[in-house]
N, C-alpha and C positions, 0 to 999 in steps of 0.2 A: 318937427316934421310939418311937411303942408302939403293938401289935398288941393289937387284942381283937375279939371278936365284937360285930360291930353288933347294933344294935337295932332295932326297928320305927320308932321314931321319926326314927331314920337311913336311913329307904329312900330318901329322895328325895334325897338328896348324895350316898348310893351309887348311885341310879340315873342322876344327871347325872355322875360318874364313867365309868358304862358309856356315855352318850350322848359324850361327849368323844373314848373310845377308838375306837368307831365311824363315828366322825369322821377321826381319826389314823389311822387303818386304810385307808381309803377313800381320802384323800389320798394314802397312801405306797401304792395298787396295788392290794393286799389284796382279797379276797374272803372274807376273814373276819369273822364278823359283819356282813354285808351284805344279811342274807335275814330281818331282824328278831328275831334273836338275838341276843344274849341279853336277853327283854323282861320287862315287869314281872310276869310270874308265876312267870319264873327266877328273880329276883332275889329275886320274895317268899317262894319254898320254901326259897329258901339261909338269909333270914333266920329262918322259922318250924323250919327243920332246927337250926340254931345252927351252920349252916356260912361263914356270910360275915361276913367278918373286914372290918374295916378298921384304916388304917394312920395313924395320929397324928402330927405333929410336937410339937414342946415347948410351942407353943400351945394345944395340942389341936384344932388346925383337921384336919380329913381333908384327905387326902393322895393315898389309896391305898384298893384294897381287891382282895379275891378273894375265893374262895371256894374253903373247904380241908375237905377231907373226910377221914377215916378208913376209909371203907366201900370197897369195892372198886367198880371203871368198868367197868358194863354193856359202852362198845366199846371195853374193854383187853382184851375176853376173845378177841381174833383182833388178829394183827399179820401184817403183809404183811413181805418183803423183810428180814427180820431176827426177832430174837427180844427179847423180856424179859431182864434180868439176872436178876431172880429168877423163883422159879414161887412163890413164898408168895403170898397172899392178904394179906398182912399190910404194906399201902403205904397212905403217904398220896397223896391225887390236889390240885396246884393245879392250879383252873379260871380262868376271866374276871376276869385279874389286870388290872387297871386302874389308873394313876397320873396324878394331875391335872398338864394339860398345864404347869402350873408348874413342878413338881416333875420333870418328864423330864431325865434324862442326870446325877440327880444320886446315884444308888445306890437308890433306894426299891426300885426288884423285886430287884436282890441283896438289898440287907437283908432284902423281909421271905420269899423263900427260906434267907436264912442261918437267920431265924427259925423257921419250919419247920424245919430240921432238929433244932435244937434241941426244938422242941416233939412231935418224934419220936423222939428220944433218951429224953426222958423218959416214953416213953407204949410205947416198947419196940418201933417202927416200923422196918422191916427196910431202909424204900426209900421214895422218891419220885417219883412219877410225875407226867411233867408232858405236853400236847404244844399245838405252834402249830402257826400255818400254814408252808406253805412260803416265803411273802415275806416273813412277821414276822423277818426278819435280826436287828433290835435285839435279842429275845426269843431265840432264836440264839443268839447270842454268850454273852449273860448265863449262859448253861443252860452253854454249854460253859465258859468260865470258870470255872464252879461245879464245873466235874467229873461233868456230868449225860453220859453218854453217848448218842449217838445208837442207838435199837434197831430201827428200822424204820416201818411207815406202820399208822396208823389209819384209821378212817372212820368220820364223823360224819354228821349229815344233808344237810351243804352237799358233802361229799368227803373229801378225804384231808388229815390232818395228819401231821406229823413228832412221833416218837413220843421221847420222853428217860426216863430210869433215874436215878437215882443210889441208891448204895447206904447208907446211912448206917453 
């Protein structure tokens, strides 16, 4: 697999990506992403910012993608019921990590999180901030696996997510 920043000409296989997960969300319970986020004008600031990645196989068919930033999260700046690991300003944040329903249950979000830290490693990144919903269980798991700790609740415009750390 290989991680790079999409292109413009890659909007629309990254935005049937997000159409898929909104899909799988829905079906498994979820009230995430159900309120028309995240829509083609997220999608097209992540790509115009150089923040949305996608995710390759050996083919080079897309796979996967997110949206991975360096700048600090406007609603990281209050957490409910817990704290941050760190108080630096200095984290990478994964967003609208999506993986094509082929490719489910076969490692794509560990890898392209293992990825991330490596790509944090090298840019001198303190931590990683990530958060889902409360019924995203799959997303769950992966984060704790990875040694992301649970730090408490956020709030987005649809309500409250579960909020994760790891430290690198």
């Amino acid at each position: 697999m290989k991680l790079r920043v999409a292109t413009r000409e890659e909007f629309d296989a990254v935005f049937a990506l997000i159409d898929e997960a909104k899909e799988y969300l829905r079906l498994s319970g979820s009230t995430q992403w159900q309120d028309g986020y995240p829509n083609r004008q997220t999608i097209e600031s992540d790509i115009q910012r150089s923040e949305s990645y996608i995710i390759t196989d050996n083919s080079e068919a897309i796979i996967g993608t997110a949206a991975i930033s360096f700048e600090s999260e406007p609603t990281y700046s209050v957490i409910e019921d817990g704290q941050w690991l760190t108080t630096s300003e200095n984290y990478a944040v994964a967003h609208r990590i999506a993986v094509s329903r082929a490719e489910k249950g076969k490692g794509v979000t560990k890898w392209l999180l293992e990825e991330l830290e490596i790509m944090c490693k090298k840019r001198g990144v303190a931590s990683i901030r990530v958060d889902t919903h409360d019924k995203n269980l799959p997303m769950q798991r992966i984060l704790s696996k990875l040694g992301y700790t649970h730090c408490g609740i956020i709030y987005v415009r649809d309500g409250s997510r579960r909020a994760y750390e790891k430290i690198i």
